[in-house]
Backbone atoms as SQL, in Angstrom:
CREATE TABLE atoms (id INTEGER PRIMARY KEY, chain TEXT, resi INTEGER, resn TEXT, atom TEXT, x REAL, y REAL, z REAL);
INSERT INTO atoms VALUES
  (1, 'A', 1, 'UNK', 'N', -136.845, 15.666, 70.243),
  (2, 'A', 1, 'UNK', 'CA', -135.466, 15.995, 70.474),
  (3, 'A', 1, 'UNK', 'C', -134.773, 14.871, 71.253),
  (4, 'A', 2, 'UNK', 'N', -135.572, 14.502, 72.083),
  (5, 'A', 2, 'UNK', 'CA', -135.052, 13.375, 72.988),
  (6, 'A', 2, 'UNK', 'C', -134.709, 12.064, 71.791),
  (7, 'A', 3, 'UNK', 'N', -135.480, 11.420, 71.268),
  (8, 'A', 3, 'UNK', 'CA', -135.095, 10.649, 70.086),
  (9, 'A', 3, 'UNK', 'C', -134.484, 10.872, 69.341),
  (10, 'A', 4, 'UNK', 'N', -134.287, 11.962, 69.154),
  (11, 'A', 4, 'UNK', 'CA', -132.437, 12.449, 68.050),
  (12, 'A', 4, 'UNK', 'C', -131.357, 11.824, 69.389),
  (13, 'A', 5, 'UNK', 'N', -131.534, 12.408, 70.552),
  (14, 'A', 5, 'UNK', 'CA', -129.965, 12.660, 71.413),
  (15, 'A', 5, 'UNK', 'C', -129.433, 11.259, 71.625),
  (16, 'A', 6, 'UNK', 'N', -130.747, 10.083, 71.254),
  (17, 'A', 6, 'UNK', 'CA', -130.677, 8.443, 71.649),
  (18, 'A', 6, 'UNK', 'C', -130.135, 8.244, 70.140),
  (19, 'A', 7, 'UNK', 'N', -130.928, 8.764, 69.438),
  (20, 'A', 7, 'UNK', 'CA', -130.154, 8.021, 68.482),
  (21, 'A', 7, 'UNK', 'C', -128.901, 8.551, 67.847),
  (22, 'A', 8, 'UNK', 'N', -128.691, 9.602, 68.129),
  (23, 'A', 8, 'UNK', 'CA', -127.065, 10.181, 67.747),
  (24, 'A', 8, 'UNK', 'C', -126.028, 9.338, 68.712),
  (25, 'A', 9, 'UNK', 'N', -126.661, 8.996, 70.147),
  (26, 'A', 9, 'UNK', 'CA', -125.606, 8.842, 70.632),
  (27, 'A', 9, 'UNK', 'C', -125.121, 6.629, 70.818),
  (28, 'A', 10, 'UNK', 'N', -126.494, 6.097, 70.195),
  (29, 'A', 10, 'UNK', 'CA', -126.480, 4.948, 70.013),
  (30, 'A', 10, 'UNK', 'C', -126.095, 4.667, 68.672),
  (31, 'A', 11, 'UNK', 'N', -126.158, 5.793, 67.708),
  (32, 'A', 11, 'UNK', 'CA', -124.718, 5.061, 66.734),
  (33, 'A', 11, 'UNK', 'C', -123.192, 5.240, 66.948),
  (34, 'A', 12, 'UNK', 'N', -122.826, 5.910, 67.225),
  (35, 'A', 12, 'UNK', 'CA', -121.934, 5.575, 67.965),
  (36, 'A', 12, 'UNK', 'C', -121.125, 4.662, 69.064),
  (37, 'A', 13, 'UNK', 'N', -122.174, 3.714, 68.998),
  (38, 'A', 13, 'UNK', 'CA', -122.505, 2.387, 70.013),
  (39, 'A', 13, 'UNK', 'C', -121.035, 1.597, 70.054),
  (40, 'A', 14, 'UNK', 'N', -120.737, 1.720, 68.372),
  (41, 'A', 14, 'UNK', 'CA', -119.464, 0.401, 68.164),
  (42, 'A', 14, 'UNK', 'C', -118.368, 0.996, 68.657),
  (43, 'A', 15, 'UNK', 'N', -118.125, 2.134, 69.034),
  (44, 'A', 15, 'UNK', 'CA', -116.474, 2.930, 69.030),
  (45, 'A', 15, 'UNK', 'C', -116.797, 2.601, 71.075),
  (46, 'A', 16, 'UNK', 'N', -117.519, 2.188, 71.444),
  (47, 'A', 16, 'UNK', 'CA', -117.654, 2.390, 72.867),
  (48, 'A', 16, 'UNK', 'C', -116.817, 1.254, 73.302),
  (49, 'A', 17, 'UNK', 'N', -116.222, 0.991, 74.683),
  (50, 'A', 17, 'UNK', 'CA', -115.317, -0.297, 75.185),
  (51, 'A', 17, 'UNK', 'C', -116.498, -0.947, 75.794),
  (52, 'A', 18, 'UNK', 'N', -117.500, -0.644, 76.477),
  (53, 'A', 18, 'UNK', 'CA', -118.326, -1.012, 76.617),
  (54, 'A', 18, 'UNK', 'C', -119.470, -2.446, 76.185),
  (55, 'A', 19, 'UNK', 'N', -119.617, -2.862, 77.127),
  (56, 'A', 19, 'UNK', 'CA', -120.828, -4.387, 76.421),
  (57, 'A', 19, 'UNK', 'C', -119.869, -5.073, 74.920),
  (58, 'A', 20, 'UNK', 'N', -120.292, -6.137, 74.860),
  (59, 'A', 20, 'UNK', 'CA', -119.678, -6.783, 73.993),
  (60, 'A', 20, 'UNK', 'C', -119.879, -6.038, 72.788),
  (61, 'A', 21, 'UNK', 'N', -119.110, -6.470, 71.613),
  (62, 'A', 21, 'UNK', 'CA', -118.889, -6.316, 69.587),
  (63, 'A', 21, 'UNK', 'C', -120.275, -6.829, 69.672),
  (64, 'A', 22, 'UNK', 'N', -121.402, -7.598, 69.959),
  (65, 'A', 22, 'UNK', 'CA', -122.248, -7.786, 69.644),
  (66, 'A', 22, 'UNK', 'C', -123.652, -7.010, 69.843),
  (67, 'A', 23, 'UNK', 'N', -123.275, -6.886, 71.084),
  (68, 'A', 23, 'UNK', 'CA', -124.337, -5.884, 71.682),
  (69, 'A', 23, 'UNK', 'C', -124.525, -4.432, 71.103),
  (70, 'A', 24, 'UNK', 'N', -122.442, -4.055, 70.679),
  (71, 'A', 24, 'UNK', 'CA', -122.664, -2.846, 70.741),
  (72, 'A', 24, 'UNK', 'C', -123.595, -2.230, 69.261),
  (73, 'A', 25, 'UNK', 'N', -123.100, -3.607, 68.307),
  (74, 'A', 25, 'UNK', 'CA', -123.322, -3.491, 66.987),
  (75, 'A', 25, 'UNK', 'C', -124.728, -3.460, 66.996),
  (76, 'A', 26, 'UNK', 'N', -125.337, -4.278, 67.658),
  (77, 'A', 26, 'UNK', 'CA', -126.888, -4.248, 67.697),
  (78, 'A', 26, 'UNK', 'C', -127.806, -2.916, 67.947),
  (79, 'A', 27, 'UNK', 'N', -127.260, -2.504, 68.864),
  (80, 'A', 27, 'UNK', 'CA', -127.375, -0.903, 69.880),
  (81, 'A', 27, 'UNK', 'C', -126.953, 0.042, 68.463),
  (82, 'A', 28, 'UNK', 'N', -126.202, 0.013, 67.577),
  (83, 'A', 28, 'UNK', 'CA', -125.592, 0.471, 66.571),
  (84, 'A', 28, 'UNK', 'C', -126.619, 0.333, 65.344),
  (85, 'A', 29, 'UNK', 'N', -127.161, -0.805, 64.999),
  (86, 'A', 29, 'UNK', 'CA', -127.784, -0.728, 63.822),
  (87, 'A', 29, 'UNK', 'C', -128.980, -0.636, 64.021),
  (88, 'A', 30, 'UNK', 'N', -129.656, -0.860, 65.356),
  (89, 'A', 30, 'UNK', 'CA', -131.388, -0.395, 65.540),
  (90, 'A', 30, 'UNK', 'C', -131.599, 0.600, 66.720),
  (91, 'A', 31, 'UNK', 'N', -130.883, 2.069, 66.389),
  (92, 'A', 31, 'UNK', 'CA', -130.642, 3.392, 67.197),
  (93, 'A', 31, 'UNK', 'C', -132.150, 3.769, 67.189),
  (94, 'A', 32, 'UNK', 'N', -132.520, 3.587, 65.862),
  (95, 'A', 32, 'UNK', 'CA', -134.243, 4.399, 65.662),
  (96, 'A', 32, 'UNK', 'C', -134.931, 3.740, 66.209),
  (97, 'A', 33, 'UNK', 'N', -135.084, 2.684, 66.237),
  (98, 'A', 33, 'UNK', 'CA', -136.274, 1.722, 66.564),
  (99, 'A', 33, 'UNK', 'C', -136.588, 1.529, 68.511),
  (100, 'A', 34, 'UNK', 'N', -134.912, 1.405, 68.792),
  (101, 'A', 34, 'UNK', 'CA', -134.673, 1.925, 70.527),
  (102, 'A', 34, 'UNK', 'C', -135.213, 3.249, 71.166),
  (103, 'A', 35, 'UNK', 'N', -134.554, 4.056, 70.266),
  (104, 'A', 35, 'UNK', 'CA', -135.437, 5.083, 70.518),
  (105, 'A', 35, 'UNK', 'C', -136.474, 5.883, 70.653),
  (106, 'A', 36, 'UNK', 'N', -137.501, 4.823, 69.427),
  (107, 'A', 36, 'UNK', 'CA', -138.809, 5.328, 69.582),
  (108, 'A', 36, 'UNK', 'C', -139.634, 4.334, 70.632),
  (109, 'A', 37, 'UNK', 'N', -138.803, 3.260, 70.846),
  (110, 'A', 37, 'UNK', 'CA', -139.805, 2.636, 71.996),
  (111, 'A', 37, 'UNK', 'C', -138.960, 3.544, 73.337),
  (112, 'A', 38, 'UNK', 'N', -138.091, 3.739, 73.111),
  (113, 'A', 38, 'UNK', 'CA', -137.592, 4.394, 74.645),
  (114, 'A', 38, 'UNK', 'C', -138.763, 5.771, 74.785),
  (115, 'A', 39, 'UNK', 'N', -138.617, 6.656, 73.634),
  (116, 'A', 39, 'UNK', 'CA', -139.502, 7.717, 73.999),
  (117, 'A', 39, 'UNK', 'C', -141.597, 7.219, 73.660),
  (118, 'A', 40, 'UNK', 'N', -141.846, 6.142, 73.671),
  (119, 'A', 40, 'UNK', 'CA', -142.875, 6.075, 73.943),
  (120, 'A', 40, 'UNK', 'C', -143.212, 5.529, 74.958),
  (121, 'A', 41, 'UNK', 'N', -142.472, 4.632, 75.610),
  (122, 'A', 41, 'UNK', 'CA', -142.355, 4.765, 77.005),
  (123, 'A', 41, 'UNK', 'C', -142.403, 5.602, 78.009),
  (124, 'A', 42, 'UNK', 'N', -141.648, 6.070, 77.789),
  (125, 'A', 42, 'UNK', 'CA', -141.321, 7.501, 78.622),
  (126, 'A', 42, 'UNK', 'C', -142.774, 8.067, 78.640),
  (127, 'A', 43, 'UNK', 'N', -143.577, 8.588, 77.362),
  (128, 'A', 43, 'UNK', 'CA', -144.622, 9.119, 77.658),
  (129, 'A', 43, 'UNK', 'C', -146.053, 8.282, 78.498),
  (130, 'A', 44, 'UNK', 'N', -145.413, 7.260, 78.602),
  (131, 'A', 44, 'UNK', 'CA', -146.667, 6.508, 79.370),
  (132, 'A', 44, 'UNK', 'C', -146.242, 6.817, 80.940),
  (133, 'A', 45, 'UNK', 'N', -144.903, 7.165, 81.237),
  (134, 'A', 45, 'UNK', 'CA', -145.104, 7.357, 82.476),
  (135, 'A', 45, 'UNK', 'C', -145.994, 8.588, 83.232),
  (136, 'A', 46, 'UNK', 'N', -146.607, 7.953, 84.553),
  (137, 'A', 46, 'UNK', 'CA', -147.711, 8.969, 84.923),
  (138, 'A', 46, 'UNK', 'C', -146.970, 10.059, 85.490),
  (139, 'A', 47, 'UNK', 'N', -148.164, 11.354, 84.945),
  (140, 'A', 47, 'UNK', 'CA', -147.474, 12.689, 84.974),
  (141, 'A', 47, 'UNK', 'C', -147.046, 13.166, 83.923),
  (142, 'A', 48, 'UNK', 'N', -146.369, 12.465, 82.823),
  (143, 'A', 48, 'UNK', 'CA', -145.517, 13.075, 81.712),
  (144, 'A', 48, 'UNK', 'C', -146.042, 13.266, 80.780),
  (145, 'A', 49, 'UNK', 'N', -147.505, 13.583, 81.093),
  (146, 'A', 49, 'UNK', 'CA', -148.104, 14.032, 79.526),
  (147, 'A', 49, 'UNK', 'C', -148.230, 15.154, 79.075),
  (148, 'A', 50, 'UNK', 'N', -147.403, 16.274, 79.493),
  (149, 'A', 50, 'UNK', 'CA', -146.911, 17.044, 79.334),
  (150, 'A', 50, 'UNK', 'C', -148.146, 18.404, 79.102),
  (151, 'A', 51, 'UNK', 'N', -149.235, 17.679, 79.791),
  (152, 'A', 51, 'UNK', 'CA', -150.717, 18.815, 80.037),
  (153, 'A', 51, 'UNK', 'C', -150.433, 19.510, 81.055),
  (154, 'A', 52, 'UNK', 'N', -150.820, 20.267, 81.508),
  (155, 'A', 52, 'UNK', 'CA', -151.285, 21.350, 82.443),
  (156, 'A', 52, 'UNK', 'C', -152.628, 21.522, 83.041),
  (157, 'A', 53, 'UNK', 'N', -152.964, 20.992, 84.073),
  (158, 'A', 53, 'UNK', 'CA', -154.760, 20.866, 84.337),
  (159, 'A', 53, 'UNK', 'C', -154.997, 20.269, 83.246),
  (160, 'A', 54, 'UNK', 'N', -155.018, 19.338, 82.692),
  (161, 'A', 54, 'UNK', 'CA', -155.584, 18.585, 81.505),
  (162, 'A', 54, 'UNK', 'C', -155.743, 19.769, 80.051),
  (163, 'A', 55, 'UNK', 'N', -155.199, 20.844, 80.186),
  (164, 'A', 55, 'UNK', 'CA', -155.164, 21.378, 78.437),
  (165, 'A', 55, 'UNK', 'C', -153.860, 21.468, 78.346),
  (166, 'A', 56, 'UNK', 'N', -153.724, 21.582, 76.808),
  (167, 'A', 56, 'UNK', 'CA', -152.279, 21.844, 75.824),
  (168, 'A', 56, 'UNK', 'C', -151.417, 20.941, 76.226),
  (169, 'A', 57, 'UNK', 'N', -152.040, 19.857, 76.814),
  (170, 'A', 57, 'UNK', 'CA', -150.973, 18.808, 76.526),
  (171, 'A', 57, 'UNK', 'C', -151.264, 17.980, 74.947),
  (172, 'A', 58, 'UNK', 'N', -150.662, 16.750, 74.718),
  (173, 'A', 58, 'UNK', 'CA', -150.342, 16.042, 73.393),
  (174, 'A', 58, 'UNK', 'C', -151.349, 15.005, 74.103),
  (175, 'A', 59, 'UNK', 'N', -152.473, 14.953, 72.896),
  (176, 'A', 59, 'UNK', 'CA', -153.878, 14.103, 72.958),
  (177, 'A', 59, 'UNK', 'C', -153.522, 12.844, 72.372),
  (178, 'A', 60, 'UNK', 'N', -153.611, 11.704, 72.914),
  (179, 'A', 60, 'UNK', 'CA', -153.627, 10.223, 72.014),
  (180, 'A', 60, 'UNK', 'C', -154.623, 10.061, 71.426),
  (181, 'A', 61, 'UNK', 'N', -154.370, 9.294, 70.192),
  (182, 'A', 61, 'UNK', 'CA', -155.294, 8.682, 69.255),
  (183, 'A', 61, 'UNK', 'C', -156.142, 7.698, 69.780),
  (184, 'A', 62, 'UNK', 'N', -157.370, 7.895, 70.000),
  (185, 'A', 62, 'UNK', 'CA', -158.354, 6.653, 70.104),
  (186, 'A', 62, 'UNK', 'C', -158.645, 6.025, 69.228),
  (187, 'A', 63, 'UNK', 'N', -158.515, 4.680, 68.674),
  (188, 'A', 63, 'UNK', 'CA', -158.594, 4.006, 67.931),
  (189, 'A', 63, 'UNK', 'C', -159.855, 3.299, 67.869),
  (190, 'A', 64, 'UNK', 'N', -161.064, 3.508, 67.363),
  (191, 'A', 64, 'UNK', 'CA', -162.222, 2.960, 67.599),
  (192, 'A', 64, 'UNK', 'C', -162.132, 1.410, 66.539),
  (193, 'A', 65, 'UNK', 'N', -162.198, -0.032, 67.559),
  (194, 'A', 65, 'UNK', 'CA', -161.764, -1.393, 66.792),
  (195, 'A', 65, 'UNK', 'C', -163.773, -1.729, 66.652),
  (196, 'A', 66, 'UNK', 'N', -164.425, -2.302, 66.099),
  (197, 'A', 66, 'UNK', 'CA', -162.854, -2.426, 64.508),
  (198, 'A', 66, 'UNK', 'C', -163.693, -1.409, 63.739),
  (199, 'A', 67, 'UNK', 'N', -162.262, -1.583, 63.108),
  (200, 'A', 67, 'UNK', 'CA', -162.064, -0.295, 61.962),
  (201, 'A', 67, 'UNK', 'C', -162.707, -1.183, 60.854),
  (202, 'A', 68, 'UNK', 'N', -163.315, -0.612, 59.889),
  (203, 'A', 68, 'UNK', 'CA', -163.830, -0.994, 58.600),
  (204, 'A', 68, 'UNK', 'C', -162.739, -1.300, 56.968),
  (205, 'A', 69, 'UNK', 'N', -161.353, -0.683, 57.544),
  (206, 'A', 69, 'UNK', 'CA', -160.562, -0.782, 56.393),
  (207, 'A', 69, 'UNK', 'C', -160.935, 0.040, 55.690),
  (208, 'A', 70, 'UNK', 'N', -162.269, 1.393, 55.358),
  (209, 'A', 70, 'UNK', 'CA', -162.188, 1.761, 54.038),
  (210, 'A', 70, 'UNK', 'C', -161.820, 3.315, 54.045),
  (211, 'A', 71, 'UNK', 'N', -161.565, 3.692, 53.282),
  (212, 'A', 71, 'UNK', 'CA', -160.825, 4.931, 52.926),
  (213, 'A', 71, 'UNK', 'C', -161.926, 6.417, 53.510),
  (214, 'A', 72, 'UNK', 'N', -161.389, 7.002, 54.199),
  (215, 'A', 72, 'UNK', 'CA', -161.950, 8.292, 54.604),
  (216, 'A', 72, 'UNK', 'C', -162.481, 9.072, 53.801),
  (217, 'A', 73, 'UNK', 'N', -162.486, 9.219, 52.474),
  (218, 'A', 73, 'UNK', 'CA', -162.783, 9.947, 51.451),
  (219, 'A', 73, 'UNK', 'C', -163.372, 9.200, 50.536),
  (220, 'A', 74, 'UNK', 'N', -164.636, 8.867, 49.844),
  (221, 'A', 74, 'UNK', 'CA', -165.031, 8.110, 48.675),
  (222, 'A', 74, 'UNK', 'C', -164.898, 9.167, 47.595),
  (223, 'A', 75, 'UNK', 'N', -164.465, 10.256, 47.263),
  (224, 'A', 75, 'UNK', 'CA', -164.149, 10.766, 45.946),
  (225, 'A', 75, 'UNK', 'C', -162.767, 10.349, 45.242),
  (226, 'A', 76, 'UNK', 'N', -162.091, 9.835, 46.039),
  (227, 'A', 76, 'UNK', 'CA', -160.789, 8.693, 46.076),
  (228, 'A', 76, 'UNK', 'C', -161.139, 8.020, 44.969),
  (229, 'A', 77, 'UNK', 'N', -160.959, 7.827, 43.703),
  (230, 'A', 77, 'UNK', 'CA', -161.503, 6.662, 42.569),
  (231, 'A', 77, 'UNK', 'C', -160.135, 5.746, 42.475),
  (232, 'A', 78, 'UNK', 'N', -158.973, 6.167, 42.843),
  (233, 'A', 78, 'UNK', 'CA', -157.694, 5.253, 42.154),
  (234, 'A', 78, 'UNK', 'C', -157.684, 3.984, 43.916),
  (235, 'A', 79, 'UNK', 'N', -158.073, 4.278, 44.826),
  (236, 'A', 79, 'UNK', 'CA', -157.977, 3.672, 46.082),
  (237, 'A', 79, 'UNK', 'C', -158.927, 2.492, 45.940);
């Protein structure tokens, strides 16, 4: 929800008096991309992982490197 309210309100960027025609246009044409680094940020700050005693919060992906490249499924024939 938070990444909708950034990006609804950063297209709207150009009608603002605010920061230069350049800035605003910029702020204007990459609303999504601001926003998803703004809200992944946000979740790195400590505390905000939104657990409770460590359950029912939102678990990150561990990425075990390196990865092999090959497909999770070998009954896959067109992959």
């Amino acid at each position: 929800m938070l990444a909708f309210i950034i990006c609804w309100n950063l297209h709207f960027a150009e009608t603002w008096m605010y920061f230069t025609r350049e800035i605003r246009t910029f702020l204007s044409s990459y609303n999504l991309a601001i926003a998803t680094i703004i809200v992944t940020a946000l979740s790195y700050i400590p505390g905000a992982d939104q657990a409770s005693n460590g359950h029912g919060g939102i678990e990150r992906v561990h990425v075990k490197a390196p990865w092999d490249w090959q497909p999770t499924d070998q009954s896959r024939s067109w992959i």
